[in-house]
C-alpha positions in Angstrom: -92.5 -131.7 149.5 -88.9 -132.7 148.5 -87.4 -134.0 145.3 -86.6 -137.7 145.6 -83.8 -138.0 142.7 -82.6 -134.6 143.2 -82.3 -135.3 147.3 -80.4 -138.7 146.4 -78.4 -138.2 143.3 -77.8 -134.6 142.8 -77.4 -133.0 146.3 -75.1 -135.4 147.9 -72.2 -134.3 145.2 -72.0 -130.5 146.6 -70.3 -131.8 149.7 -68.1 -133.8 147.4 -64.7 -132.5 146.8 -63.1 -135.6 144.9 -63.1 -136.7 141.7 -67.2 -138.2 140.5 -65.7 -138.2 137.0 -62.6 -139.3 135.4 -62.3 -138.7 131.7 -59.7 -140.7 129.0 -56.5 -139.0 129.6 -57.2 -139.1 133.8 -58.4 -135.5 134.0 -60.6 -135.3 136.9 -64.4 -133.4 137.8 -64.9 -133.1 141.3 -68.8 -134.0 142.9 -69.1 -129.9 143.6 -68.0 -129.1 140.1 -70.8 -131.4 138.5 -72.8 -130.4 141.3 -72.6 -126.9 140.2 -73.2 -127.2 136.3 -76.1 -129.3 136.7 -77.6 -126.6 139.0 -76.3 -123.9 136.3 -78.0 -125.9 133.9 -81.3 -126.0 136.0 -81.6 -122.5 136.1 -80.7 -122.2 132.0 -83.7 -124.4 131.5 -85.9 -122.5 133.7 -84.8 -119.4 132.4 -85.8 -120.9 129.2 -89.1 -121.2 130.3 -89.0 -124.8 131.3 -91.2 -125.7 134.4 -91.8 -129.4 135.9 -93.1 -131.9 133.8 -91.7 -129.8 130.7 -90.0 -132.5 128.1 -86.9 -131.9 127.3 -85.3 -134.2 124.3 -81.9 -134.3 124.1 -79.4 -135.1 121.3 -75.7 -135.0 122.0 -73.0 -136.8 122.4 -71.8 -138.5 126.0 -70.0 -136.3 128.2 -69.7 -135.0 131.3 -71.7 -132.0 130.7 -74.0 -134.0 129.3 -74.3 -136.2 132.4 -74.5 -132.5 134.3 -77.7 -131.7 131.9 -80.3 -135.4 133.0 -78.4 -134.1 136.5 -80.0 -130.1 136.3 -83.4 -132.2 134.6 -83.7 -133.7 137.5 -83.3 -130.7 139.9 -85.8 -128.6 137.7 -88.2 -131.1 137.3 -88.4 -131.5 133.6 -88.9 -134.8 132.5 -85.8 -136.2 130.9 -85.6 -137.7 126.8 -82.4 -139.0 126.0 -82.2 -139.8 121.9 -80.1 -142.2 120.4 -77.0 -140.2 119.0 -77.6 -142.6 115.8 -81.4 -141.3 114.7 -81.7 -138.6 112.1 -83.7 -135.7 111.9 -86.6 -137.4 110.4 -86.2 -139.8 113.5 -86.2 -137.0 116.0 -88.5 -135.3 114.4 -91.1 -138.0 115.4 -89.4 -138.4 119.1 -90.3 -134.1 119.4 -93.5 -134.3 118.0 -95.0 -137.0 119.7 -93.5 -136.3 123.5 -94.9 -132.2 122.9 -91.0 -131.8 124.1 -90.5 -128.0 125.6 -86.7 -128.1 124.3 -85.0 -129.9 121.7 -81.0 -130.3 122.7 -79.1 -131.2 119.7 -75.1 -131.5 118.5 -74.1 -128.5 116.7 -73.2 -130.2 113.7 -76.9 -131.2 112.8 -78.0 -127.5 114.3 -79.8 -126.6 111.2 -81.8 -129.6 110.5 -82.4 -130.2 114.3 -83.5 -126.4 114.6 -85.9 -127.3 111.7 -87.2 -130.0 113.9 -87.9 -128.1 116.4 -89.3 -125.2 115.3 -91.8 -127.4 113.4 -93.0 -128.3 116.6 -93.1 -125.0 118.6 -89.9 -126.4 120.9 -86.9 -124.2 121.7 -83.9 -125.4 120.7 -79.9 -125.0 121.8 -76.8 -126.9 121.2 -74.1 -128.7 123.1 -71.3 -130.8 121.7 -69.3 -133.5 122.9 -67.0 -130.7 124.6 -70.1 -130.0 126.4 -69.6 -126.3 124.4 -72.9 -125.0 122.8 -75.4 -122.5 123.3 -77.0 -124.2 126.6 -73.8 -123.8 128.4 -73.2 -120.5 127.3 -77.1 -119.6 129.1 -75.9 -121.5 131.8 -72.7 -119.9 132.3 -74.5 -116.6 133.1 -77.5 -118.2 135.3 -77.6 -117.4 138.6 -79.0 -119.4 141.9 -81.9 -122.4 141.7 -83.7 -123.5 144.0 -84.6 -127.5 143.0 -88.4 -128.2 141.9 -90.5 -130.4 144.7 -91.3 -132.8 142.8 -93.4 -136.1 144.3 -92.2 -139.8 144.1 -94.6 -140.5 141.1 -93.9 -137.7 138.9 -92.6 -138.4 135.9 -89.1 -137.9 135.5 -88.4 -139.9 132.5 -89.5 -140.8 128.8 -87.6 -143.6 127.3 -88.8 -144.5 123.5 -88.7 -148.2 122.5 -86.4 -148.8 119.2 -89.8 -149.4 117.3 -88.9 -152.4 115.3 -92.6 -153.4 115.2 -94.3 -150.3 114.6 -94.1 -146.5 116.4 -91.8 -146.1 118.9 -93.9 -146.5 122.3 -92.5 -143.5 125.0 -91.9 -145.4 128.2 -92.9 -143.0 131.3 -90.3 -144.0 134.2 -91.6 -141.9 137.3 -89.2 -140.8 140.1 -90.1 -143.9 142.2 -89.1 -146.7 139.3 -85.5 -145.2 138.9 -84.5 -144.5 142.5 -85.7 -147.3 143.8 -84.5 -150.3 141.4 -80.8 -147.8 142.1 -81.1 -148.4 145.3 -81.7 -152.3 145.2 -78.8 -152.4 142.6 -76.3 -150.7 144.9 -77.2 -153.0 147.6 -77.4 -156.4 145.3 -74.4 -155.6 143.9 -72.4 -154.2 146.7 -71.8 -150.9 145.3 -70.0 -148.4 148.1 -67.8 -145.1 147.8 -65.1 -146.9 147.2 -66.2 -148.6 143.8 -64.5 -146.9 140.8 -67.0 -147.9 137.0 -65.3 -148.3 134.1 -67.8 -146.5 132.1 -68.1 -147.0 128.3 -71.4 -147.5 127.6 -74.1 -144.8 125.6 -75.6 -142.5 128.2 -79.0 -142.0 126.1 -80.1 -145.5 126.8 -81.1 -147.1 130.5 -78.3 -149.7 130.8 -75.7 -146.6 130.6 -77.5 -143.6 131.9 -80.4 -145.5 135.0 -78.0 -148.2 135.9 -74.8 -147.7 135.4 -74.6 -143.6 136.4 -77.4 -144.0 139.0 -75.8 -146.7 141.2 -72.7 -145.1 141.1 -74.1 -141.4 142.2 -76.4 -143.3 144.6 -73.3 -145.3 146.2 -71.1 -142.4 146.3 -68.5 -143.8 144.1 -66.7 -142.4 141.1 -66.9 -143.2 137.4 -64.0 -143.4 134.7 -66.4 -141.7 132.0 -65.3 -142.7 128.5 -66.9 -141.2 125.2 -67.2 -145.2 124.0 -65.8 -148.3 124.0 -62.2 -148.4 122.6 -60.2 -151.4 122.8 -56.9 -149.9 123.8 -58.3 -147.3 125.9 -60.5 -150.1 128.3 -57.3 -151.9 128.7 -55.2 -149.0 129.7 -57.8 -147.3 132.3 -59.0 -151.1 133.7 -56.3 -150.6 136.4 -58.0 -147.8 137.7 -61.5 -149.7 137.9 -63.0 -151.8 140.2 -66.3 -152.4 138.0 -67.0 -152.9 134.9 -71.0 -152.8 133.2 -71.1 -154.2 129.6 -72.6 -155.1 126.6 -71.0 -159.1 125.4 -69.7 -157.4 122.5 -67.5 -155.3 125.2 -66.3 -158.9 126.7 -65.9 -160.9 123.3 -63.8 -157.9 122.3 -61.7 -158.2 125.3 -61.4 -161.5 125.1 -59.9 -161.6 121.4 -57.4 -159.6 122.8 -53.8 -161.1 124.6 -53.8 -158.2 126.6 -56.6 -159.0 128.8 -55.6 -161.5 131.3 -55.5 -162.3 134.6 -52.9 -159.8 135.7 -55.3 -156.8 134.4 -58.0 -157.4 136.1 -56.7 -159.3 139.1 -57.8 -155.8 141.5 -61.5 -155.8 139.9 -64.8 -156.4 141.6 -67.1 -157.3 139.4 -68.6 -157.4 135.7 -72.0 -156.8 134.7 -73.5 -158.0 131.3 -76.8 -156.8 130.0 -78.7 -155.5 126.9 -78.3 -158.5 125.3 -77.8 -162.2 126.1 -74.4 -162.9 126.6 -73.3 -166.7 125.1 -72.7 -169.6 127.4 -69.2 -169.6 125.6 -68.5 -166.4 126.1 -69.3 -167.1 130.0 -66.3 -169.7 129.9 -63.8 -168.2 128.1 -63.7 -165.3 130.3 -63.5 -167.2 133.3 -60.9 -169.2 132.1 -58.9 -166.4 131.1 -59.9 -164.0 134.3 -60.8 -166.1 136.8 -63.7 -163.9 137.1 -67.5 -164.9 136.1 -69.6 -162.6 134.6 -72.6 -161.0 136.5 -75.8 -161.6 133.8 -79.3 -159.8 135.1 -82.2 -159.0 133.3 -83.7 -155.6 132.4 -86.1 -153.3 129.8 -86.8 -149.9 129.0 -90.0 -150.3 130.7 -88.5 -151.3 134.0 -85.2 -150.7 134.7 -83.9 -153.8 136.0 -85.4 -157.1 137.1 -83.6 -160.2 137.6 -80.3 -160.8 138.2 -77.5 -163.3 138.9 -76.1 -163.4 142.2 -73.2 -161.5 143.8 -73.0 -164.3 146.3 -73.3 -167.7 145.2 -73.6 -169.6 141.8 -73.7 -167.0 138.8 -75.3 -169.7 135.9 -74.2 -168.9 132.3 -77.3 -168.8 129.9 -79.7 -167.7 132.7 -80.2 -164.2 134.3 -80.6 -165.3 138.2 -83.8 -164.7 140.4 -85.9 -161.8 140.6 -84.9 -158.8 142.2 -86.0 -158.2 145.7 -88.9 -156.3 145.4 -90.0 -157.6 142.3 -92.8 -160.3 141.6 -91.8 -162.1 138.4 -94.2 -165.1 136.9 -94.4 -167.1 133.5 -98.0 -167.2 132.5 -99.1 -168.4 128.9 -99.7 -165.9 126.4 -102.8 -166.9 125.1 -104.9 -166.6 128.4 -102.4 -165.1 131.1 -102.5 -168.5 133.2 -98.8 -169.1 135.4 -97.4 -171.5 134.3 -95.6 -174.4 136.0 -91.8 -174.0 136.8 -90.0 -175.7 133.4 -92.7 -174.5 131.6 -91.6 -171.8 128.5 -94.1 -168.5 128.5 -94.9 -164.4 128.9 -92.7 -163.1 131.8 -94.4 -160.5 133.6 -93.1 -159.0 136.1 -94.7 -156.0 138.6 -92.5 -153.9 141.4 -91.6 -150.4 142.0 -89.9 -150.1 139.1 -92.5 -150.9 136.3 -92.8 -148.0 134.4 -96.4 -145.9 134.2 -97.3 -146.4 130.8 -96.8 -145.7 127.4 -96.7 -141.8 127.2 -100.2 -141.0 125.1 -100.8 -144.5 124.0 -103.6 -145.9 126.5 -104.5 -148.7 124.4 -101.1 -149.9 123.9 -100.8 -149.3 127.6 -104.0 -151.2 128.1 -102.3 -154.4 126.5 -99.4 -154.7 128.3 -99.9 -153.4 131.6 -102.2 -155.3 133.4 -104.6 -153.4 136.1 -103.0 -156.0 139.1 -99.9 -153.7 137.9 -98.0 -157.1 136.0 -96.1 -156.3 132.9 -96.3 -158.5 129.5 -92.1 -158.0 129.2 -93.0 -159.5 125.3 -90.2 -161.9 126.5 -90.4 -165.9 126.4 -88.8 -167.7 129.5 -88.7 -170.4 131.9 -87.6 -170.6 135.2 -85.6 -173.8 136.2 -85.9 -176.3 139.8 -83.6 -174.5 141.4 -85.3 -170.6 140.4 -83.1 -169.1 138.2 -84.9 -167.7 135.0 -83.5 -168.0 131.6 -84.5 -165.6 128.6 -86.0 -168.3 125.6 -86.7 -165.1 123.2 -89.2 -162.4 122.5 -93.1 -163.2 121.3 -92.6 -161.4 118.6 -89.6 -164.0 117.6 -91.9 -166.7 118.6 -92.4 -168.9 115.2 -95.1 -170.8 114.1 -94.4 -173.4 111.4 -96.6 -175.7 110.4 -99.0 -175.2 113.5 -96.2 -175.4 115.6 -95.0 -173.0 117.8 -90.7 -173.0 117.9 -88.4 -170.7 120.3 -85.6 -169.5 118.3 -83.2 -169.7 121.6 -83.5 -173.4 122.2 -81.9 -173.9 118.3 -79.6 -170.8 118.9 -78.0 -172.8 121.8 -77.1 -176.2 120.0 -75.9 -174.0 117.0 -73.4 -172.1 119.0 -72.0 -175.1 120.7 -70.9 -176.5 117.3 -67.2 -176.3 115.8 -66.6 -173.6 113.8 -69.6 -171.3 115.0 -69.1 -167.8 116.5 -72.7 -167.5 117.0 -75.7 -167.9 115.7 -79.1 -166.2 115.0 -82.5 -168.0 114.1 -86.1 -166.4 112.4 -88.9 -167.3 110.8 -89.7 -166.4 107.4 -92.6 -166.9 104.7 -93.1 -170.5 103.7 -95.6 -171.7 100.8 -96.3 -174.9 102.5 -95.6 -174.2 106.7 -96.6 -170.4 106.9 -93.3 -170.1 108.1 -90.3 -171.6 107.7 -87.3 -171.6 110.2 -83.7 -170.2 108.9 -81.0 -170.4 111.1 -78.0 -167.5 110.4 -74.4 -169.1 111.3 -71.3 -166.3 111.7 -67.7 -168.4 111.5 -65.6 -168.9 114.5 -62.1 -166.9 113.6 -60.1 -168.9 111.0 -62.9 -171.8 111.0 -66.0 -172.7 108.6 -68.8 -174.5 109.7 -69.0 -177.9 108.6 -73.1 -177.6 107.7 -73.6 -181.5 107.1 -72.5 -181.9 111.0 -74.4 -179.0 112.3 -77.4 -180.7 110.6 -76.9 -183.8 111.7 -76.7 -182.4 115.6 -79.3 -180.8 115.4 -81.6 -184.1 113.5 -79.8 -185.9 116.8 -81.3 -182.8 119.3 -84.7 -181.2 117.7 -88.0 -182.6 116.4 -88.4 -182.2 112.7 -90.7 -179.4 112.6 -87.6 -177.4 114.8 -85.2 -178.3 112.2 -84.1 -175.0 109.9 -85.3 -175.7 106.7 -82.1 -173.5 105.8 -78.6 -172.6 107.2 -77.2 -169.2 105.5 -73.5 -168.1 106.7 -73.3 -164.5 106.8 -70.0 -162.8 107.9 -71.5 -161.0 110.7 -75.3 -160.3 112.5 -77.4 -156.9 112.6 -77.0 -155.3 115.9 -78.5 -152.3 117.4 -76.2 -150.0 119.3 -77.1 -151.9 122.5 -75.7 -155.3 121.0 -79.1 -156.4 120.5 -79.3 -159.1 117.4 -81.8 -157.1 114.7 -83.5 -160.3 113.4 -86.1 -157.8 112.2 -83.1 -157.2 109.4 -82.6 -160.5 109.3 -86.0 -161.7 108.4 -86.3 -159.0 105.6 -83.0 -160.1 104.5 -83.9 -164.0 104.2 -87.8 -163.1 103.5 -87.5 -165.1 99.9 -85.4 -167.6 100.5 -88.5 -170.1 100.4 -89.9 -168.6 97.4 -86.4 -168.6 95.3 -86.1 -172.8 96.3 -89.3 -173.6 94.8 
């Protein structure tokens, strides 16, 4: 029995004698170096008392020794929890409870009330900091040889919780199979080799940074300029060293407002990558105007990795995120009885492949609801796929609105909004309505040095929509709720705007 994520991403980097990591100021970390604290780290957790299919939540900021500790996870078998560095004890303390985690890993500046946390739950607990200094290094420091767990391709190696904007936080079970294989069909669909250098600012405790971005680039050999976060000036200085770049928009808007970034800057790079959230049509154009590059949109969850995405070859469309992965099946079927859908069609994308996840950890019900037993996943997400097979994201379900018996995707008013003069971008919910149930509000944020003119957004969008899909009310707010990941919060927004209808009566 062998270890499949150990055997592809851990044990090629003991050979390694060049540099895996670059950190801001250019300091390098050797493959054998990380090779040898994650296996350090390995044993620390087995010393610990740790054994395969142990939890382990973990806490701290991005680094490379934290990078090293999912790395020596792997190896030992313990199933991996990265936390949001953002949540607070109370937040964790749910995250430790509910997973039974084995270890608690937090930043030594919230030791006491993270010790708290754990200890209220019968889980060890150690610190490391973003120096990767702390208590767990210290045990590794003195830990001798380990030999790496056998672990089978559908063990779980992974528990990813949802952000829980609707309720609990649902614990996504990714087994060994659903992350090593959608790396491997990235590294090929997106022509990742040894040679490939990742400019790498994203969060390592979420999948985009930590099962796509670091995955591919350990899987393809290739190295990684491993920043803390995104800073402005420090993207623009290290891009010359890159060849690839994975991002958030708000990563590419920020570029973009900058004269710095231009043609000459990135002239040497590969590619760009956009996920997390949907990246504007605008946005699309303005960087290839100014690069000459178009940006690479795809398609993925918590619950499965990756699933769609634009092509490296061939005609990357703006506002759509490409054709389904190879290996994964990908159908629009309505929500209300799971029929497909014709092509052109809005409705539930489900998807089913290697890397759909195995469940929601401990929630069989909730499992029951969106997995289906033909292994097809209810993503929660509204699209369409076009003639020519390219799917486009029209919004979640849970966004869907329903005003006056009518049902009304957010996305197709979001797009006529941000094409007007004077809008940055735009965000649209549905809130309660005396007379309609719900009534639609659309959120404008002003272009730089502009105002929207509201009379001619209205009138565009009397020209484009039925009435019912008509906002009942613009608000202009100076920016929109995000989560860390870029994501639009129209939860916020919702609670925000909830009595707008009642104050107009």
């Amino acid at each position: 029995m062998t270890n499949p994520l150990y055997d592809a991403l851990v044990a090629p980097l003991a050979e390694r004698r060049d540099d895996v990591l670059i950190d801001a100021v250019g300091a390098g970390m050797s493959g054998a170096e990380l090779y040898g604290r994650a296996m350090r780290l390995a044993a620390a957790l087995a010393g610990a008392g740790l054994v395969p299919g142990d939890r382990l939540a973990v806490q701290i900021e991005k680094s490379p020794q934290a990078l090293a500790l999912y790395l020596g996870a792997v190896a030992a078998g313990v199933v991996f929890l990265p936390l949001n560095t953002a949540y607070t004890p109370e937040e964790v303390d749910y995250f430790v409870g509910n997973s039974r985690a084995a270890m608690l890993v937090g930043d030594p500046a919230k030791a006491e009330a993270l010790h708290a946390v754990a200890a209220r739950h019968g889980a060890r607990f150690q610190t490391m900091d973003g120096a990767g200094a702390g208590s767990l290094p210290d045990l590794a420091a003195e830990a001798g040889d380990f030999t790496p767990a056998a672990r089978n391709p559908d063990d779980l190696a992974a528990i990813l919780y949802t952000s829980g904007t609707t309720g609990r936080s649902k614990g996504a079970m990714l087994s060994q199979s659903n992350l090593l294989s959608n790396a491997e069909v990235l590294v090929r669909e997106w022509r990742f080799t040894k040679d490939d250098v990742l400019l790498h600012a994203l969060p390592i405790f979420h999948t985009h940074g930590l099962f796509v971005a670091s995955n591919v680039v350990l899987r393809s050999g290739g190295r990684m300029i491993f920043l803390p976060g995104f800073k402005l000036d420090q993207v623009i200085e290290l891009l010359p060293r890159a060849t690839t770049m994975m991002g958030v928009p708000t990563f590419y808007t920020r570029l973009l407002n900058d004269p710095r970034f231009d043609r000459d800057l990135v002239g040497h790079m590969r590619l760009f990558t956009s996920g997390s959230a949907p990246l504007l049509a605008e946005t699309h154009r303005q960087f290839e105007d100014r690069t000459g590059h178009r940006i690479l949109e795809r398609y993925g969850m918590t619950e499965t990795n990756m699933n769609t995405s634009n092509p490296y070859d061939g005609e990357r469309r703006a506002g759509t995120v490409g054709f389904p992965l190879p290996g994964v099946e990908l159908k629009i079927t309505d929500p209300a009885t799971g029929a497909t859908l014709p092509d052109g069609e809005p409705g539930m994308i489900e998807v089913r492949g290697p890397n759909v996840f195995l469940g929601y950890w401990e929630m069989p019900e909730k499992t029951r609801e969106e997995l289906r037993e033909d292994g097809f996943f209810l993503t929660g997400d509204i699209g369409v796929i076009d003639p020519d097979g390219y799917v486009s994201i029209v919004g979640r379900q849970k966004d869907l609105i329903i005003t006056g018996g009518f049902n009304v995707y957010p996305k197709e008013i979001e797009l006529i909004l941000d094409e007007q003069p004077g809008v940055l971008e735009s965000a649209v919910v549905g809130v309660p309505h005396p007379d309609f149930g719900e009534g639609v509000v659309a959120v404008l944020v002003a272009a730089p040095d502009s105002a929207p003119d509201l009379v001619r957004i209205r009138t565009a969008l009397e020209q484009s929509l039925a009435r019912f899909k008509q906002p009942k009310h613009i608000a202009v707010l100076p920016e929109l709720p995000r989560n860390t990941m870029g994501k639009v919060q129209k939860n916020l927004l919702r609670k925000e705007l909830e009595s707008v209808f009642a104050l107009q009566r």
